[in-house]
KEPASE-778711 format. One line per field, with one value per residue (C-alpha): x, y, z; residue in three letters. Coordinates in pm, 1 decimal, decimal comma. Layout:
BEGIN
c1 [X_...]
c2 [Y_...]
c3 [Z_...]
resn [ALA_...]
REM end
This chain:
BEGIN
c1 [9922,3_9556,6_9536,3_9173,4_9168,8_9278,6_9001,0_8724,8_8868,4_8808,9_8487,9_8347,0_8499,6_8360,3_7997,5_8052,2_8007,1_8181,7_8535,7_8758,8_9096,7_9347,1_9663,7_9574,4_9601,0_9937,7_10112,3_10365,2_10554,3_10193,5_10016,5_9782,5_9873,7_9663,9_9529,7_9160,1_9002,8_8656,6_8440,9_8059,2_7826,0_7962,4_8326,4_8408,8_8721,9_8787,8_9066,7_9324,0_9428,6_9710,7_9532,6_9712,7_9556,1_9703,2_9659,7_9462,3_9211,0_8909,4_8989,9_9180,7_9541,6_9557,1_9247,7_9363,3_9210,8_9387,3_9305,7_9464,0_9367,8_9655,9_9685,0_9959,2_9801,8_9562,3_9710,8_9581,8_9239,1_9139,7_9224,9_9506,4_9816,4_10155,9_10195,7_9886,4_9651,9_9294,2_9217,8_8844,0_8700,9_8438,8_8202,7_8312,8_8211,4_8399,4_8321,5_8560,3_8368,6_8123,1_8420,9_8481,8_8154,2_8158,0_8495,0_8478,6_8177,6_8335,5_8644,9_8332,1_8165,1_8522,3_8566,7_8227,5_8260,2_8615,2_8759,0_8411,9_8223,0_8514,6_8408,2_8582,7_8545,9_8396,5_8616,9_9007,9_9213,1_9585,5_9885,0_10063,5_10402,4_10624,3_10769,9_11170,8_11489,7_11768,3_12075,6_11863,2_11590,4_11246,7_11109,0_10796,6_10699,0_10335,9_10199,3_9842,4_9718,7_9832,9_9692,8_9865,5_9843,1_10149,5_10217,2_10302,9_10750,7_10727,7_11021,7_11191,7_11237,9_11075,8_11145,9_11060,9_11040,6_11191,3_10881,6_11069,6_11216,4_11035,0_10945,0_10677,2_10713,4_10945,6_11212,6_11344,6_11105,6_11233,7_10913,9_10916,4_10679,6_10571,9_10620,8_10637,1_10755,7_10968,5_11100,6_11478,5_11589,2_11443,7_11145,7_10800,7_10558,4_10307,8_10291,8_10112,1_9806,3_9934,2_9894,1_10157,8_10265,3_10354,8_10516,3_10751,7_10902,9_11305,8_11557,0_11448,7_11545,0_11471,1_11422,6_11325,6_10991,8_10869,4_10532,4_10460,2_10066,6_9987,4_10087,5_10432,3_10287,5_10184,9_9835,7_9793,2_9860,7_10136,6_10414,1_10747,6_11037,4_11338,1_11450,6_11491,8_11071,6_11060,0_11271,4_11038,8_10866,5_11141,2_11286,6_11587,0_11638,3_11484,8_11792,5_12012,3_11881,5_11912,4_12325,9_12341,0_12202,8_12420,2_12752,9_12613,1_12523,0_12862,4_13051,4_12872,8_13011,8_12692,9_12817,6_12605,1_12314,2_11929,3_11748,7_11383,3_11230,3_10866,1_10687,0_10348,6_10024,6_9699,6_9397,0_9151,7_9067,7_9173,0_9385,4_9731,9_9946,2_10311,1_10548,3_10857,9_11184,4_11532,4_11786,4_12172,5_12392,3_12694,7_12457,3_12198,6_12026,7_12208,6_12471,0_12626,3_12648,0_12842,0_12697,4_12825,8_13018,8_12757,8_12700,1_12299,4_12219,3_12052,2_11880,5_12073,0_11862,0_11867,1_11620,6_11369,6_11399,1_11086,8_11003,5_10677,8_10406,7_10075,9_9851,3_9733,6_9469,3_9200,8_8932,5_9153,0_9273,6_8930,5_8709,9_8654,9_8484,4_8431,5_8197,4_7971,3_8119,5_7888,0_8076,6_8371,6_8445,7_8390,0_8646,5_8640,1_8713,5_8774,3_8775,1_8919,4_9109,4_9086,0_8909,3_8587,6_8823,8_9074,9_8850,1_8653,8_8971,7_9100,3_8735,5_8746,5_9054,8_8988,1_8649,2_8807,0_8833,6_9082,6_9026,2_9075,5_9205,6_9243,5_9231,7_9269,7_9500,1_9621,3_9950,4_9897,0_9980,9_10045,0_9709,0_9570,4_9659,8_9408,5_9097,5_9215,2_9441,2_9743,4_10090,2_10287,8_10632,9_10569,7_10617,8_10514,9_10352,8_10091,4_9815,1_9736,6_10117,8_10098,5_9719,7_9887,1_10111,9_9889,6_9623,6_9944,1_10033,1_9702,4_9602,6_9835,6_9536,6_9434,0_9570,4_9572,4_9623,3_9635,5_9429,3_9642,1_9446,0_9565,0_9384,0_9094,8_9102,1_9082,8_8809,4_8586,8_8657,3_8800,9_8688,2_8318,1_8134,9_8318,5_8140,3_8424,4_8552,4_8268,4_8234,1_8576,1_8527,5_8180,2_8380,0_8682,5_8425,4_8218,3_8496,1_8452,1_8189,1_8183,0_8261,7_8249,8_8276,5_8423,2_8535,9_8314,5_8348,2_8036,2_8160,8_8291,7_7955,5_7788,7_7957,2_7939,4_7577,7_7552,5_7715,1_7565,5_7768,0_7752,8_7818,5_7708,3_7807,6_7787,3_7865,5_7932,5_8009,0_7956,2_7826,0_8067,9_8061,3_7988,9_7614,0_7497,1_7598,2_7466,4_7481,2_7343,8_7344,2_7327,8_7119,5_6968,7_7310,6_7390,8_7002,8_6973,9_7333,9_7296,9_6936,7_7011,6_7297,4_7169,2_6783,5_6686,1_7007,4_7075,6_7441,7_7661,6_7835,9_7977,1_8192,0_8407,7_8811,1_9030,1_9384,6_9689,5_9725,6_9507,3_9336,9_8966,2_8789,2_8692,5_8424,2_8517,8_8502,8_8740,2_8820,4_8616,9_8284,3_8360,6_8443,7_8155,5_7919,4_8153,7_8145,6_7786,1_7703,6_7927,8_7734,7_7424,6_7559,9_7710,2_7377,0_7211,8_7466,3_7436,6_7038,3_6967,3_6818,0_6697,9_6973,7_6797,6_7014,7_7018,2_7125,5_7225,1_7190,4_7338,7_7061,7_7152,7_7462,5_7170,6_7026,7_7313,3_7206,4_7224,5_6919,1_6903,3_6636,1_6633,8_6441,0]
c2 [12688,4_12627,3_12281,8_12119,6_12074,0_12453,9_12562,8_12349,7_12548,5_12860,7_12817,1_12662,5_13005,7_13280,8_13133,2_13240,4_13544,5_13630,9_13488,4_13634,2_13458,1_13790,5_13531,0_13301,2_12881,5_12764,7_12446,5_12448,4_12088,8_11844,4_12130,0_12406,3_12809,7_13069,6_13409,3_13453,7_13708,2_13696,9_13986,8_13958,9_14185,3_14114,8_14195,0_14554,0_14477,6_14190,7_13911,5_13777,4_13414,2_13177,7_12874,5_12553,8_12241,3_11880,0_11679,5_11423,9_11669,7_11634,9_11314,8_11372,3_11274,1_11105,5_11222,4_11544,3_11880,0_11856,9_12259,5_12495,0_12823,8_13028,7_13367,6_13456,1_13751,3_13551,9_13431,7_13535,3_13371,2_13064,8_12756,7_12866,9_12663,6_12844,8_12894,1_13084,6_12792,9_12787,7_12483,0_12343,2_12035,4_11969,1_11700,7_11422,7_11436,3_11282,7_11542,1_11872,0_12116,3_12027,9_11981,9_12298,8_12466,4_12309,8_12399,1_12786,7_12808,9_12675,4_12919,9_13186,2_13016,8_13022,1_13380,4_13466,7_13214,9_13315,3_13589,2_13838,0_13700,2_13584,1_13289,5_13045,0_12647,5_12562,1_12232,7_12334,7_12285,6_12202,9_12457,9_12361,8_12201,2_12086,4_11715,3_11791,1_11487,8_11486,4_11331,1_11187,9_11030,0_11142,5_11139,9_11077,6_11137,5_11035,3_11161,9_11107,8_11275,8_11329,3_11496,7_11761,1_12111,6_12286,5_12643,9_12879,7_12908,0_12616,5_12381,7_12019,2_11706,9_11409,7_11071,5_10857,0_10513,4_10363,8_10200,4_10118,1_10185,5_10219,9_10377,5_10651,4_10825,9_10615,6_10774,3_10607,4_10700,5_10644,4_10632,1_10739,9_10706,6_10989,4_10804,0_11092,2_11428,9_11510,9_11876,4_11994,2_11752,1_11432,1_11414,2_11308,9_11519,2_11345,1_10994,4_10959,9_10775,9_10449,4_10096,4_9952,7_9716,7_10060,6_10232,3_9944,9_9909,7_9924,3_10133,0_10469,7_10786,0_11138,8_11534,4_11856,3_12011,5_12361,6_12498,7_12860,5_12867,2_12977,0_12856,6_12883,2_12970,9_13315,4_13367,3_13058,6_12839,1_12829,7_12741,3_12895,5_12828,0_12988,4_13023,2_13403,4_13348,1_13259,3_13543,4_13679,9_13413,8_13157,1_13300,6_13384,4_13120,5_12842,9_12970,7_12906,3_12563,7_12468,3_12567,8_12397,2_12057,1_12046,5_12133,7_11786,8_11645,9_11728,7_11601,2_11239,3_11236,8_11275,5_11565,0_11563,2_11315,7_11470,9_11597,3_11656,2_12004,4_11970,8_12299,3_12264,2_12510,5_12507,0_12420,5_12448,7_12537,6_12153,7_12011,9_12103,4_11985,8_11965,5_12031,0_11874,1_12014,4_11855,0_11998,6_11871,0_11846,7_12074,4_12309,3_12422,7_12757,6_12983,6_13181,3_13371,8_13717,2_13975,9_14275,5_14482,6_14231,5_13965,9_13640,8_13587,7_13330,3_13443,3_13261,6_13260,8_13316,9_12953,2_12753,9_12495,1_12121,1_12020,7_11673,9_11462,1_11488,6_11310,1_11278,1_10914,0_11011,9_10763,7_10968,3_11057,1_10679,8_10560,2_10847,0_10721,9_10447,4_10215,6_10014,7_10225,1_10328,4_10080,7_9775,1_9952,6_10044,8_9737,3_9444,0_9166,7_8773,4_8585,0_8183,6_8008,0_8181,9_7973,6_8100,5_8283,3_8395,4_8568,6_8701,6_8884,2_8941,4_9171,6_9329,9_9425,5_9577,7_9743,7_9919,5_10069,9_9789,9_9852,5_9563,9_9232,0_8870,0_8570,8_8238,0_7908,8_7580,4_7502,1_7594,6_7771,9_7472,1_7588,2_7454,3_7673,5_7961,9_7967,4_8065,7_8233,6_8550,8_8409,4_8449,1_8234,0_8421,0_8377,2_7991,4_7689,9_7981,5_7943,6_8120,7_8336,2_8487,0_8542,3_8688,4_8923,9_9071,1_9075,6_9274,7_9523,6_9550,8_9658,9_9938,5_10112,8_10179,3_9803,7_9620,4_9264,5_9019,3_8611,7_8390,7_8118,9_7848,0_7559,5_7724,7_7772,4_7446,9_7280,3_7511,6_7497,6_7129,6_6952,7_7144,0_7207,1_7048,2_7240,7_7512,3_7725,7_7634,8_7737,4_8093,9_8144,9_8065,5_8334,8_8579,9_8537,2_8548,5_8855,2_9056,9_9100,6_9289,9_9066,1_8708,2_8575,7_8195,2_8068,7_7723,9_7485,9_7297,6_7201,5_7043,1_7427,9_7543,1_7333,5_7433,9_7784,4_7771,7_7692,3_7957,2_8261,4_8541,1_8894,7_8961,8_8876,1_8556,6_8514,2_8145,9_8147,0_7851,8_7789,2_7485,3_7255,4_7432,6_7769,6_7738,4_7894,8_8069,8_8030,3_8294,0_8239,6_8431,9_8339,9_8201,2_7995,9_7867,3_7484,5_7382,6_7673,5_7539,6_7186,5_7179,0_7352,1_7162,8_6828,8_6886,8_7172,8_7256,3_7116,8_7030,1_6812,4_6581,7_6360,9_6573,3_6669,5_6771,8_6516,4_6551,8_6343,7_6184,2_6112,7_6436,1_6511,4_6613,4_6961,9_7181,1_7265,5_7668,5_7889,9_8254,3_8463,4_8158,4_8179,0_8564,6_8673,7_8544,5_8666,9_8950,5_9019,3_8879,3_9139,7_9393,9_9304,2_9239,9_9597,7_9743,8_9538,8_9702,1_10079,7_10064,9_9845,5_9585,7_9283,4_9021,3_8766,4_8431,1_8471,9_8266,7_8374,3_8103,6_8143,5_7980,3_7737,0_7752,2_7806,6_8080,5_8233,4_8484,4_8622,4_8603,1_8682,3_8498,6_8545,9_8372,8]
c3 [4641,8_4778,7_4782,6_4792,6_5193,3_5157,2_4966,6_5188,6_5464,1_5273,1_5207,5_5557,2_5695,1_5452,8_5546,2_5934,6_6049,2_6332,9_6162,9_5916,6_5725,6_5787,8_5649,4_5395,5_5475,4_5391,1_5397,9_5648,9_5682,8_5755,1_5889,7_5734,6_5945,5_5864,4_6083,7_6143,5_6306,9_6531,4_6595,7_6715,1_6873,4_7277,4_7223,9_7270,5_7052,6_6803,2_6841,6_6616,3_6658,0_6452,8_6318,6_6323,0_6149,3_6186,0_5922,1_6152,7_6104,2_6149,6_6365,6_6738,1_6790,2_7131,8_7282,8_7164,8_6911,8_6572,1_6543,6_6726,8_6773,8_6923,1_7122,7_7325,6_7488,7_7648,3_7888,9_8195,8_8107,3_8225,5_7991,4_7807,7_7791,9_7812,6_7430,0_7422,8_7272,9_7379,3_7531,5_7410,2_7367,4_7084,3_6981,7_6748,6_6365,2_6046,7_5791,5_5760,5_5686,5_5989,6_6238,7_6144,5_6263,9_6543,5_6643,7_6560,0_6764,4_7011,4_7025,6_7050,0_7347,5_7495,8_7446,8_7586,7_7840,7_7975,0_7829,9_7808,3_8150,2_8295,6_8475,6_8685,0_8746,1_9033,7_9057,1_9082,5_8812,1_8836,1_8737,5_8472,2_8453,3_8250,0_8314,6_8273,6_8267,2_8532,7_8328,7_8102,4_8326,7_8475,8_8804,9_8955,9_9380,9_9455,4_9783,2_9997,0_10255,5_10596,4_10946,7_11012,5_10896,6_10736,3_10810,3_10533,4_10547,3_10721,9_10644,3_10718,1_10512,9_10369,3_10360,8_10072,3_9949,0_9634,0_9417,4_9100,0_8787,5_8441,1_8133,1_8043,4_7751,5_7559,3_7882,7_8197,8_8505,2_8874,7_9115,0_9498,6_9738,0_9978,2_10330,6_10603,6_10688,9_10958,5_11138,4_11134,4_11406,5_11188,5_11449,8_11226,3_11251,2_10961,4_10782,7_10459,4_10477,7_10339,1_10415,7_10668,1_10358,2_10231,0_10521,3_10546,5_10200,6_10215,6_10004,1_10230,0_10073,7_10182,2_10047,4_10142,3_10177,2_10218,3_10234,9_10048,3_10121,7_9709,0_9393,5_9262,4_8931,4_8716,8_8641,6_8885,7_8653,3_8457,3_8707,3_8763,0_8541,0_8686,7_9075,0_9099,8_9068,1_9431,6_9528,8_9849,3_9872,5_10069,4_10294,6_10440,8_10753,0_10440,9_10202,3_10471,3_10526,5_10191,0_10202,2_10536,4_10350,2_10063,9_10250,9_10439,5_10126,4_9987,4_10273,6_10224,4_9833,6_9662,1_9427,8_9156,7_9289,3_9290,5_9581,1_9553,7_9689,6_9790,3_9755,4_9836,4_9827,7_9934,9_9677,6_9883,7_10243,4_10335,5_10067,1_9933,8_9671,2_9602,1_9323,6_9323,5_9180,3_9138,7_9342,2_9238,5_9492,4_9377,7_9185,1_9461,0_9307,8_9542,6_9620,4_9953,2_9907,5_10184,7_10247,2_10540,4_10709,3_10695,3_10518,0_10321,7_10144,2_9738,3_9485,8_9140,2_8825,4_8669,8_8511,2_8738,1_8689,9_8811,6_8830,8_8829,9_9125,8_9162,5_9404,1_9516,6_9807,5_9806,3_9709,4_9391,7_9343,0_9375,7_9243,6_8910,3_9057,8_9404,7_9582,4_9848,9_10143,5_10339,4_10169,0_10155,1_10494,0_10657,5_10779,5_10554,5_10590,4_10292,6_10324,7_10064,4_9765,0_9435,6_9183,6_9321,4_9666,4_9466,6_9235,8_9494,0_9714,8_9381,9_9304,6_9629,4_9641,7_9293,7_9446,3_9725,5_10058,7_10244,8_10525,3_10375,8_10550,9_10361,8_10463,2_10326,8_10347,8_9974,9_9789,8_9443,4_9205,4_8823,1_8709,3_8928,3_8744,2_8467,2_8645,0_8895,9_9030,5_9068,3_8855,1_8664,3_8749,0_9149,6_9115,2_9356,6_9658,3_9943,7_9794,0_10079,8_10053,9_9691,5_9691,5_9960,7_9748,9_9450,7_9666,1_9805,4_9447,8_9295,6_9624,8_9895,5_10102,9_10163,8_10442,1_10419,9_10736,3_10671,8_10946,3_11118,6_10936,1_11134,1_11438,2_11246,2_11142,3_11498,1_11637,2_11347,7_11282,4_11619,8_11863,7_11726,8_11994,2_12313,2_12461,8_12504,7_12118,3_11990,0_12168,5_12060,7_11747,6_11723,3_11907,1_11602,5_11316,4_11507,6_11509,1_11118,2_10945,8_10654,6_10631,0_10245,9_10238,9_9926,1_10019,2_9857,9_10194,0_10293,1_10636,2_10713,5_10550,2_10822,4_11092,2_11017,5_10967,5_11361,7_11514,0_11616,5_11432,4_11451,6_11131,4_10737,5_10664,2_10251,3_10062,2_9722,7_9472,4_9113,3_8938,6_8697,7_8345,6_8510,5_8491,5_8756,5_9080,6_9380,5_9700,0_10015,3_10353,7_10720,6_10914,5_10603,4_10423,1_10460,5_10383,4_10104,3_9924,1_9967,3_9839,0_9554,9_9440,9_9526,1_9420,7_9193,9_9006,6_8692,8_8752,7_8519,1_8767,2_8579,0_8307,6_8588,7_8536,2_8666,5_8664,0_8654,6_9008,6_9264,7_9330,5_9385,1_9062,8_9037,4_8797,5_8486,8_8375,0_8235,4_8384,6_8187,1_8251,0_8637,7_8645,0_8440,6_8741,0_9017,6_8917,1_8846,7_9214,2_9341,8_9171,4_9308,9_9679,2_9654,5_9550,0_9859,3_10068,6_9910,9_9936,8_10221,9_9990,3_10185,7_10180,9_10035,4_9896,0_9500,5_9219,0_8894,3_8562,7_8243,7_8006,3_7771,1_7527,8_7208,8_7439,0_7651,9_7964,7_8263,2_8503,2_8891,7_9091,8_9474,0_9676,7]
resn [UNK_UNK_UNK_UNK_UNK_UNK_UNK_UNK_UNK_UNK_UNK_UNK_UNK_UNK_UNK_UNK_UNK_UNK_UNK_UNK_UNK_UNK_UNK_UNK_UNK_UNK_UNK_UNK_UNK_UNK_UNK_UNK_UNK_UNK_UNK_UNK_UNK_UNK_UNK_UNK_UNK_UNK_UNK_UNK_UNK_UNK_UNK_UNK_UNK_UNK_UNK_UNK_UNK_UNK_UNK_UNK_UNK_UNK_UNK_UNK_UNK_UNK_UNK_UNK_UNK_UNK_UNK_UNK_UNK_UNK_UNK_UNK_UNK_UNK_UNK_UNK_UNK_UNK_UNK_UNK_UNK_UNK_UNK_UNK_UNK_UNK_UNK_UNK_UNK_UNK_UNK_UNK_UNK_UNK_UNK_UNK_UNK_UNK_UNK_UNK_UNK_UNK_UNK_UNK_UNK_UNK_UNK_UNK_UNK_UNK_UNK_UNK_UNK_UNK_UNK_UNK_UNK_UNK_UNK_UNK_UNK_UNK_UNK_UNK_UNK_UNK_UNK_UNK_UNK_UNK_UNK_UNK_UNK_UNK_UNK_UNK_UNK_UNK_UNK_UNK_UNK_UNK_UNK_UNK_UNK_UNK_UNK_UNK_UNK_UNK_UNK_UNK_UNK_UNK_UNK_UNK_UNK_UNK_UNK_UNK_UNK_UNK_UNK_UNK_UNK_UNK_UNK_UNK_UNK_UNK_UNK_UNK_UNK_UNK_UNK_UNK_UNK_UNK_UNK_UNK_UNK_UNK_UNK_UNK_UNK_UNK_UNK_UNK_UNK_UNK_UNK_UNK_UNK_UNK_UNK_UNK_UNK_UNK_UNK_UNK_UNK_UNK_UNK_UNK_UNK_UNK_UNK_UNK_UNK_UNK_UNK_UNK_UNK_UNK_UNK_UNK_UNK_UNK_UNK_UNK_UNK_UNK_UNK_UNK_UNK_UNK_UNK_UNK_UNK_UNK_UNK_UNK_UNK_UNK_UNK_UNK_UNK_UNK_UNK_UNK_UNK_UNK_UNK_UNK_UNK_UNK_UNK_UNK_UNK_UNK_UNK_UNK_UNK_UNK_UNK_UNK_UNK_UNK_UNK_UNK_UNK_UNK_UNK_UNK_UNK_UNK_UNK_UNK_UNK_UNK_UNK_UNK_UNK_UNK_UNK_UNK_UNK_UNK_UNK_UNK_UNK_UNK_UNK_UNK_UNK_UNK_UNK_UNK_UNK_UNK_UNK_UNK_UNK_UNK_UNK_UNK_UNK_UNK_UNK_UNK_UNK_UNK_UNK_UNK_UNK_UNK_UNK_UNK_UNK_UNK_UNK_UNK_UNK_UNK_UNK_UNK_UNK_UNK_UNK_UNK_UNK_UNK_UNK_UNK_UNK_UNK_UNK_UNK_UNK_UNK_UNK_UNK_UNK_UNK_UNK_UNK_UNK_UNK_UNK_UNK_UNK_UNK_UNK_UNK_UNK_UNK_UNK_UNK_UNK_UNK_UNK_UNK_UNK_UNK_UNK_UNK_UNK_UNK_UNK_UNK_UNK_UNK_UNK_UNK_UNK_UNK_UNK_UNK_UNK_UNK_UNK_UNK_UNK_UNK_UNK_UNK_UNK_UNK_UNK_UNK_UNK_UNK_UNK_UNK_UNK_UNK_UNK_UNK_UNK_UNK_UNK_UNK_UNK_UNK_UNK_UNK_UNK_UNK_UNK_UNK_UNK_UNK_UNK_UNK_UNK_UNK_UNK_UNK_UNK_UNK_UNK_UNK_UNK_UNK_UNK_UNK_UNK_UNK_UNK_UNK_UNK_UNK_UNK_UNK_UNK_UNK_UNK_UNK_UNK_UNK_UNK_UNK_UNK_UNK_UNK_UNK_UNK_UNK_UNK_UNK_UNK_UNK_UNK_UNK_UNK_UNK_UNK_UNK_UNK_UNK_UNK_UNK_UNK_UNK_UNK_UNK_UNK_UNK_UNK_UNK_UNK_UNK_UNK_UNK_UNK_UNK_UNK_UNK_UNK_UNK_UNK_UNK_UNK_UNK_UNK_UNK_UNK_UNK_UNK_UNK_UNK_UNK_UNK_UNK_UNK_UNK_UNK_UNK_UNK_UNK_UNK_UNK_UNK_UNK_UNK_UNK_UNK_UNK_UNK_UNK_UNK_UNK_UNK_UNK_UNK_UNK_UNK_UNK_UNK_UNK_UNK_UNK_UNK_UNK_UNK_UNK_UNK_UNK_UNK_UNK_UNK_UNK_UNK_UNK_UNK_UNK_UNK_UNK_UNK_UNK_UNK_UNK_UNK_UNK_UNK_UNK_UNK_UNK_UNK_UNK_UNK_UNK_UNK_UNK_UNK_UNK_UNK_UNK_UNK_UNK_UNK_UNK_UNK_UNK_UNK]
REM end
């Protein structure tokens, strides 16, 4: 039956002329099939492709084409998944019969892009694999780069770390980290480039790795599905290895337990990548076969489980955005973690630092939760501790250290006056590139103003109701602050929060009012950094609540 979505199909096709309907649209469960044809002037021969129309169409499913245009014998081109559908991405419009168009001529700019001229991508594109269960569950192994170079056959295990248990997919997902690789005698020849937090989680498991140089895949990219694939490419000594580890396995009860195989591949001259597969103990693909007297080791022809593999190198994790290398890279003191500390402690983390200290006195209290980046679930915590593990949570490249604040404390404070105090105390704060002083204590802010630092020494605090921000940098910070605040700013003082108890009232703002500035100063110091901006002390006002805005005014 043509069917009105049929028929607008029908006619948006006869009225181009490089494709031809050689099977009629038919309904087919929630989907319209059909044949077309395509023939122009530049192919020597035309091509026949099944179309397959979701009815999403002409809107995406998931980020995803609702048309299909399918051709097995195509594989060998680039982008082409394994069922033979083209792989294109078109621009967005409402209407049918123009989503149409557009996607037919795109299917012709494929085929003269890729399958007439032939061309390649300059950027590399991942082979394909499939994401397969082991008794019901998935796996997932995320790896980072290491220094060392492995050599094609080359063979050993890996030891992994235990990250957690969840779901993706609507299915049960056990993660591992990549920690190291080691040779046949357990000796490491390679950590991953992780943070020490990292390195040192518990629950240690291992696998095995081999290296095979190219991709275990046909067409280089669609990867292999059975064992008897890899047949000439591991070797003999590497078979042997692998019935040498599950006799061990075997002996230690763990019939029927996973085992992951890393088989990695260059991309490029410098990177590689691995692809993991599940090994059961009990049901290792191989077999001994005697031949003249003497024992080999074969691969049996069964099917692949391969399991999940990512790659977490920092220029990956961070590439769809960071901070520029020259904020980035350097070491970073943060005093004093309420509400602006932690929220530049975690925007730092988040744009790619990966040297941050914290330091400050106070115990996370629950009403200290609201505006800043601390959890409910972690309970009555020193706030250093818990920003720790918030920071190790969000990046496994940062490395966060705590300052004994006590010490600090008596040589900034006690011991201000002494000579030898005070050198101490310059030679502490020098050895960090950047110092950013979120305290809101001005008798600290005075005493840091004195010393002479080697470093950039930033304040920041907010005014009560979130009205402005104000940033200063060293030399010029305890006059700058204090005049500002006291002087020319036009702060409320008076509708301060108090709270039950005798505690010292504090400014009133809500996340989102003390974030919005935080964040906006961090943009502009990163942009000082990136272009070697002067450093000049800046605040930023929001208006007034019948005209609310942003405006930056250095000085």
């Amino acid at each position: 039956m043509v069917t009105p979505r049929i028929n607008s199909i029908n006619q948006c096709l006869d009225k181009l002329s490089f494709a031809t309907i050689t099977a009629p649209f038919e309904e087919d469960q929630l989907n319209l099939k059909g044949q077309i044809q395509v023939n122009f002037n530049e192919l020597d021969n035309p091509l026949s492709f099944e179309v397959i129309i979701n009815p999403q169409y002409p809107f995406k499913y998931h980020n995803e084409e609702t048309i299909k245009f399918i051709n097995k014998d195509l594989l060998e081109y680039k982008h082409v998944m394994g069922n033979g559908m083209i792989c294109i991405h078109t621009s967005h419009n409402i209407d049918l019969k123009e989503k149409l168009i557009i996607d037919f001529h795109s299917l012709k700019n494929w085929i003269i892009k890729y399958y007439i001229n032939k061309e390649k991508n300059i950027h590399y594109e991942h082979i394909i694999a499939p994401q397969h269960t082991f008794k019901d569950s998935l796996f997932s192994f995320t790896f980072t780069e290491v220094d060392y170079e492995f050599k094609q056959h080359k063979y050993g295990f890996v030891n992994l770390r235990f990250l957690n248990d969840g779901l993706a997919i609507g299915q049960k997902v056990t993660n591992f980290l990549t920690h190291s690789f080691t040779d046949l005698s357990g000796k490491e020849l390679t950590l991953c480039k992780w943070s020490s937090f990292y390195h040192n989680l518990p629950n240690k498991y291992h696998g095995i790795y081999v290296f095979v140089e190219h991709p275990p895949a046909i067409y280089d990219r669609f990867i292999f599905q059975d064992w008897e694939s890899f047949i000439g490419i591991f070797k003999q000594d590497f078979l042997e290895f692998l019935h040498n580890c599950e006799k061990s396995y075997k002996k230690n009860k763990r019939h029927g337990q996973p085992i992951p195989l890393y088989i990695g591949y260059k991309i490029s001259d410098t990177e590689i990548h691995w692809q993991i597969a599940l090994l059961e103990i009990g049901k290792f693909p191989i077999k001994g076969v005697k031949k003249n007297q003497k024992w080999s080791t074969k691969l049996v022809n069964r099917k692949i489980t391969w399991g999940i593999s990512r790659n977490s190198s920092y220029r990956y994790f961070f590439g769809r955005g960071a901070f520029s290398e020259k904020l980035t890279t350097k070491k970073i003191l943060i005093l004093g973690t309420g509400a602006i500390g932690s929220m530049i402690a975690r925007t730092l983390t988040k744009s790619g630092c990966t040297k941050i200290d914290l330091c400050d006195y106070d115990v996370k209290e629950p009403e200290n939760i609201c505006r800043a980046e601390f959890r409910f679930i972690n309970g009555l915590a020193d706030k250093v501790e818990e920003l720790k593990r918030i920071l190790f949570d969000i990046s496994p490249f940062v490395e966060v250290g705590s300052v004994n604040q006590p010490y600090f404390e008596i040589l900034s404070k006690v011991e201000f006056n002494k000579v030898e105090s005070k050198k101490e105390l310059e030679a502490f704060l020098s050895s960090y590139d950047l110092i950013f002083d979120c305290s809101t204590d001005n008798d600290l802010m005075y005493v840091l103003n004195q010393l002479e630092l080697k470093c950039d020494l930033i304040n920041i605090s907010i005014t009560n109701k979130a009205q402005q921000l104000v940033c200063a940098f060293s030399p010029n910070i305890y006059d700058f602050v204090t005049t500002q605040f006291s002087e020319l700013l036009n702060q409320d003082t008076e509708d301060l929060y108090n709270p039950t108890g005798c505690w010292s009232p504090t400014f009133r703002a809500s996340y989102n009012d003390i974030n919005l500035l935080v964040q906006y100063a961090l943009n502009h110091l990163n942009r000082v950094y990136r272009d070697n901006l002067p450093k000049n002390n800046f605040i930023i006002e929001t208006g007034t609540e019948q005209e609310y805005k942003l405006e930056l005014k250095q000085f």
